[in-house]
Each structure stands twice: as structure tokens, then as C-alpha cells.
N, C-alpha and C positions, 0 to 999 in steps of 0.2 A: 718640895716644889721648887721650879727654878726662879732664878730672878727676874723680879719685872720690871719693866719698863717705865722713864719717865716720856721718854719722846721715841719718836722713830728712830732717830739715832744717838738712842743712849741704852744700852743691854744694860746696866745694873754690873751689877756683881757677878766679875768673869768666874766660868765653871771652868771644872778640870779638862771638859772636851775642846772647850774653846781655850785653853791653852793650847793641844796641840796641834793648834792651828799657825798658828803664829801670829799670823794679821786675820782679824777676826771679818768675819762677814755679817754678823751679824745686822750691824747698824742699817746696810745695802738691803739683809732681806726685808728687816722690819720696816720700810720705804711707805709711805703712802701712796706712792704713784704704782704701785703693784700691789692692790687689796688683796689679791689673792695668794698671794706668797707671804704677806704678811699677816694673813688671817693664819694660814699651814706653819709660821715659824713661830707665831703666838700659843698657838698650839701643840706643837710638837715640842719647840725647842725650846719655849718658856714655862711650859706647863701651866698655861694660863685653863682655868674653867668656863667648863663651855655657856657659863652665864654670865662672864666676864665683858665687860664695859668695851673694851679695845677690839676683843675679840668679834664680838657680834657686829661692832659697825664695820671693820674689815669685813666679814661676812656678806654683809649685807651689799658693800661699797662694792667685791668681787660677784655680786650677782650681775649688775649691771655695768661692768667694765669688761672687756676682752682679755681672757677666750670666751669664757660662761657666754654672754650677752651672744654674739655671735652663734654660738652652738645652740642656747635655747629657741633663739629666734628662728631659728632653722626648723626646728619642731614642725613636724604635722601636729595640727588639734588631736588627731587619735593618736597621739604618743609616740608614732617613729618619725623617723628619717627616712626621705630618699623616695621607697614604696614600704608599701606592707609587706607582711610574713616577717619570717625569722630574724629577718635583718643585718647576716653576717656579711651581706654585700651589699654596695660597693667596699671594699677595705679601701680606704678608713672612713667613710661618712655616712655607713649602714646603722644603726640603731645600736646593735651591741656593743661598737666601738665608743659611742658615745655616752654609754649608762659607764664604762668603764672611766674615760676619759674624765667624765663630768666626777666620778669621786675620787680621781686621781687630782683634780683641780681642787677640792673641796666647795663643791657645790653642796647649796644648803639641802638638807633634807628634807624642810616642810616645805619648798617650794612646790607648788603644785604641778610645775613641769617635769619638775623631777618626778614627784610621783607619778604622774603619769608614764612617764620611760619606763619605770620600774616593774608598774603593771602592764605595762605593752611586752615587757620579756618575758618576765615569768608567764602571759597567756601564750606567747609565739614564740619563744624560743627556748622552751623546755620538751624535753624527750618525755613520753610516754614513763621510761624508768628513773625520771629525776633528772639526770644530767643535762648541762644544756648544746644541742648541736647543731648544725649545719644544714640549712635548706635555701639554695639559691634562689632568686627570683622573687617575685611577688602573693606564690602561694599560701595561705595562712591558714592553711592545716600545720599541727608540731612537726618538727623533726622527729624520725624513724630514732628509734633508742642506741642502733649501728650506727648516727653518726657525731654520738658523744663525746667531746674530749677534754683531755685534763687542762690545757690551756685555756679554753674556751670556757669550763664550767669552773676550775677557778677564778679566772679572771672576774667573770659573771657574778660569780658570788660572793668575792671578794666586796664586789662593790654594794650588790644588795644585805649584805650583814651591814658595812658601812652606812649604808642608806638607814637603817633600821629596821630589817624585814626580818630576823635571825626567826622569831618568832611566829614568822609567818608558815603553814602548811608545807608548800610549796618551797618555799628554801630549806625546810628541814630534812624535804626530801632529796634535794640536791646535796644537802648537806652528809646523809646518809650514801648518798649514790658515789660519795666522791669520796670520800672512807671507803666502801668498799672496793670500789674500783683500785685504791692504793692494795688494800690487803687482799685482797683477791676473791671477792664474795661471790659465788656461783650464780647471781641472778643479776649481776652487771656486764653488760654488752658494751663493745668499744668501737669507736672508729677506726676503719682502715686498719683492723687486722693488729690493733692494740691488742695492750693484756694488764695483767696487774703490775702492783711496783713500776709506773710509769713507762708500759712499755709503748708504743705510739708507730701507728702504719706510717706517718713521715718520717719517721727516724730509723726504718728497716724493721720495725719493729723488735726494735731495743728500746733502754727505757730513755725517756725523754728529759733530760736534764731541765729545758725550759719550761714543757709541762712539771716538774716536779716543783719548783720555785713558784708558778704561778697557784699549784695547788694546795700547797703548803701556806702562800701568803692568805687563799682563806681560810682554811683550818686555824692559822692563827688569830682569826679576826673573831672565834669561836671562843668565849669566857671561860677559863681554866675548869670554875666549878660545873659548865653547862656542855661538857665533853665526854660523849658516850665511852666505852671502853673500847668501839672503835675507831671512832676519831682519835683515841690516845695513841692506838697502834696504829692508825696512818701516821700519826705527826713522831712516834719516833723514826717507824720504818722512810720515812722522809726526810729526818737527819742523817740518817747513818748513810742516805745516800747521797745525799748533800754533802756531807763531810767526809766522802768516799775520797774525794778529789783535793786539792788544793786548789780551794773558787779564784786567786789568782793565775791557775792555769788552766780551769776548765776542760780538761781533758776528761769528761765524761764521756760514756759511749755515743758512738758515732757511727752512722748505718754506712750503707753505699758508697763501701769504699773510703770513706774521707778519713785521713789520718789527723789531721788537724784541727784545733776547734774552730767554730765559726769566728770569723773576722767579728761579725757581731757583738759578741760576746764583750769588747772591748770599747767599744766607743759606747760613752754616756751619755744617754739620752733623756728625752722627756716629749710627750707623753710616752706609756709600752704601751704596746700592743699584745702580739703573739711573740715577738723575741725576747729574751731577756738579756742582761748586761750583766758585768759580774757584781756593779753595785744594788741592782735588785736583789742578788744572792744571796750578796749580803744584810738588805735591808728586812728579807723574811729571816733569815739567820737569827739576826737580833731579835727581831718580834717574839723569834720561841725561846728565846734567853740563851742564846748563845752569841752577845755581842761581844761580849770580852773573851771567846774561847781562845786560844793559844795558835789553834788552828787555823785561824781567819789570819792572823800578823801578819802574814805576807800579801795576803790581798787588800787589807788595808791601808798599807805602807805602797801597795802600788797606788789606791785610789788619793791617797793622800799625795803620790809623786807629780798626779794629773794638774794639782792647783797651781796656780799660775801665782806670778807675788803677792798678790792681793788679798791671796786665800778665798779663790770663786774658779769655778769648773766652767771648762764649756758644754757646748750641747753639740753632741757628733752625731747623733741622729737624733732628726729633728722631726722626721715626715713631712717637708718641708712641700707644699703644693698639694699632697697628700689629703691632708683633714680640711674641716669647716674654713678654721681661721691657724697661720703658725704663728704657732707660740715664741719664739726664738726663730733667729735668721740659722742655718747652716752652720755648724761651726763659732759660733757666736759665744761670748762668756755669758754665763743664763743662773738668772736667777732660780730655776727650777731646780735646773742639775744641781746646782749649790743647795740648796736645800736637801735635795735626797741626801748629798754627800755629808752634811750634819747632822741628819737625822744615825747614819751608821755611825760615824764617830762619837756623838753620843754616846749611844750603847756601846762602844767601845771600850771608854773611858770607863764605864762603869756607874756607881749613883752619884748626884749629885752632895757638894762637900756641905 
């Protein structure tokens, strides 16, 4: 377990990660004027218990402070945002963004708003074969099973395993739908002229590097011991394509012509969405035990070139006008991005001394 805290700004007993930092950030995340970065760094980065004293009044302090406060208050009583149905629009203030959003923040999970989102997706925004898709507008009949996708039903369920649903029918199915879809199971259907192994109708129908990260972040959210033999072969066949590439250079395939990878790719951000950055790549990387691999060195040696003297990242996409409430100005040093970014080097470093 890592060291705990006597104040907000006193980290205890520096770890090996936060030596390669140089100038530590710690003291900045663990802030009380930011309960919710200081409830995720209590947690993440101290290994404090989730019945821990500090922990839970951050918790509780980041319900009703912004962003949470803003996003839930946004809430329709029956559980979406915006209008009913599926809730994939508007991008970004439609309902799926915000079940994402809100455990990307660490919003509580016995909040009752939250549960409510949770059961407003799983009823509208799951396909007929598990995965969850795409229905514009206000209809609240499911999505057709053809318009499932890897980013979208990871993301989704990334955040309802987080939530606590793993257990639930309905996620298990996704959970199943989204395994097979990596390995290639004859009774999953894709969007837009997908296929298995990430292949994705936006991306020319090649495999989708962004899908693969978002769907790998839930399979990892999935308990080692509680991982069918297909879920195992999705999450290796998801390494090996992961680590096809040098995630500092993201040159995965690429549809339509494009020789280069997305500009995206590189600006660090907070919240995601549908893109991914090369520190999410890394931050599912780690999650399936490969934070110290040999192979990641160069891309964490670039994320680590991003700090600024301080040792704190900015936020280069921000969705800035985009969401409910922004989290970070444009461009801004951000206590979020800093946060992701020691959450990889953590696992970088390896276990604690």
C-alpha cells in the first residue's frame, strides 16, 4: 500500500514513481479545493481503501462541487440527458457521454443519480446482441445490433463494471458481445461494415486502434479470476495489437488514405470520449500488466517530456464549450491530465518500495 497522507499537502513517504518525476505533484493533486481529483489521487495514487476516512469525504465533497454538481443537476428525473432514447446525441451532452464522463470523474456509485443513468443505458442503449449502439434522436426503441461499436460499448461498459453492474445480466452480455466481437464470434454484428480484431466502418474498415484501447480499458475492469476463456483471448489478441505499434508513434492502421496518425493522438486530454490519446494507451496498457514493459519506454519518456517544471501536464483537449460544464480552460496546466499522467508512471515504475 502506498503512503498516506497527513494534509493535503504532505504525500508521506516519496515512491519510486514520484521520483521520476522530479518536482512531484502530488501535494497540487491531493488539494481540497479539487475533491475530485483528490478523492481519484487518494485512490489511485495512494492506495488509500475505499472505506478510508479522507477518501470518502473527498467523495462525497466531489458530489456536490463541479463538474459532478453541474452534470447531475442536468439529469432528467427518468435518467437521461438532453431527450430520451439511446442518448448518443448531442456529442457531448447526450446521456452516454455522461454515464462515461461521470466515472471518468469518479462519481459515487451509490448515488442514486447515478444509478439511475446506469439503468437508463443499459434499458436504451443496448443492441438486441449485447453491444451498445447508435440511435439518433429521441426514439426509445434499442439500437439495431448493426450499430454496435467497439468504442462506444467499451467506453459504456467500462464505466458500468466501474459503477458496479459487472454482475448484472445485461453487462455480462456486453461483456460477452465485446469478446467476441475482438475474436471473431459468428453471432456478432458490427457497425458500419466492422469486423473482428477491431476492425471499424470509420476507419475504412481496418482495425481501429481507438476502438481497441477503449475496449481493452473494459475487459481490463473485468477480475482476473472472473474472465471467461474468451475474454482472455480478447485481452491478449488486444495486446499484441497494441503493442503491434510503438504507442509513441501510433502508427496503427489507418483507412482513407491517411498516412499519418491522427494529430489527436497526441494532445492530452481530459475527459475522452470517442478519441483516444497516446496516454490512455498507455493507461489500459498498464491496467493489463504491462506498465513497466520495455516497449512502452519511448512513449513514456515522451509523456513524461510533456511536464512542464512543475511536474503537471496540460489539458490540450479539453471539449472546451462542448460538455455540461469545462473542466479545464483550453490548453490550461490541469490537474486531471496530471493525474492520468501518474497514474501510467506509477505502473511504470513498477511496485511500490
Amino acid at each position: 500500500m502506498g503512503a498516506r497522507t497527513t494534509d493535503a499537502g504532505s504525500a508521506g513517504e516519496r515512491q519510486p514513481w514520484q521520483d521520476v518525476l522530479g518536482e512531484d505533484p502530488l501535494p497540487w493533486l491531493l488539494e481540497e479545493s479539487s475533491p475530485g481529483v483528490r478523492h481519484l489521487a487518494l485512490r489511485d495514487l495512494l492506495d488509500r481503501p475505499e472505506d478510508d476516512g479522507e477518501l470518502l469525504a473527498a467523495r462525497r465533497a466531489a458530489g456536490v462541487a463541479d463538474p459532478l454538481s453541474t452534470i447531475l443537476n442536468a439529469q432528467h428525473p427518468d435518467g437521461y440527458w438532453v431527450h430520451p432514447g439511446a442518448g448518443y446525441d448531442p456529442k457531448y451532452t447526450g446521456t452516454v457521454w455522461q454515464v462515461v464522463f461521470l466515472d471518468q470523474l469518479g462519481a459515487d456509485a451509490a448515488d442514486p443519480r447515478v444509478r439511475n443513468a446506469c439503468e437508463y443505458v443499459l434499458t436504451h442503449a443496448q443492441t438486441p446482441g449485447g453491444g451498445f449502439g447508435v440511435r439518433r434522436g429521441s426514439s426509445e426503441r434499442p439500437p439495431p445490433p448493426s450499430t454496435a461499436a467497439y468504442c462506444l460499448t467499451g467506453n459504456l461498459l467500462r464505466a458500468l463494471i466501474g459503477f458496479g453492474y459487472l454482475d448484472d445480466e445485461r453487462v455480462r452480455r456486453a461483456v460477452d458481445w465485446l469478446a467476441g466481437a475482438v475474436t471473431g464470434a459468428d453471432t456478432v454484428r458490427f457497425y458500419a461494415g466492422g469486423g473482428p480484431l477491431f476492425r471499424c466502418g470509420a476507419n475504412d474498415a481496418l482495425p481501429c486502434a481507438w476502438g481497441a484501447v477503449k475496449a481493452m480499458g473494459a475487459l481490463a475492469r473485468v477480475p482476473v479470476e472472473g474472465r471467461s476463456g474468451t475474454v482472455q483471448e480478447a485481452i491478449a489478441q488486444g495486446m499484441r495489437f497494441l503493442l503491434s505499434r510503438d504507442p509513441a508513434v501510433a502508427d496503427y492502421p489507418m483507412g482513407y488514405g491517411n498516412s499519418r496518425p491522427s494529430r489527436s493522438w497526441f494532445k492530452l486530454g481530459f475527459p475522452s470520449g470517442y478519441v483516444t490519446d497516446v496516454l490512455q494507451n498507455l493507461e489500459v496498457l498498464g491496467e493489463l500488466g504491462h506498465g513497466a514493459d520495455p516497449r512502452l519506454h519511448a512513449a513514456i519518456d515522451w509523456v513524461l517530456s510533456r511536464r512542464d517544471a512543475s511536474g503537471r501536464w496540460r489539458n490540450e483537449y479539453a471539449y472546451n464549450g462542448k460538455t455540461w460544464v469545462d473542466v479545464d480552460p483550453q490548453g490550461a496546466v490541469s490537474k486531471w491530465v496530471t493525474l492520468r499522467a501518474c497514474r501510467v508512471v506509477k505502473r511504470s515504475a513498477g511496485p511500490p518500495r
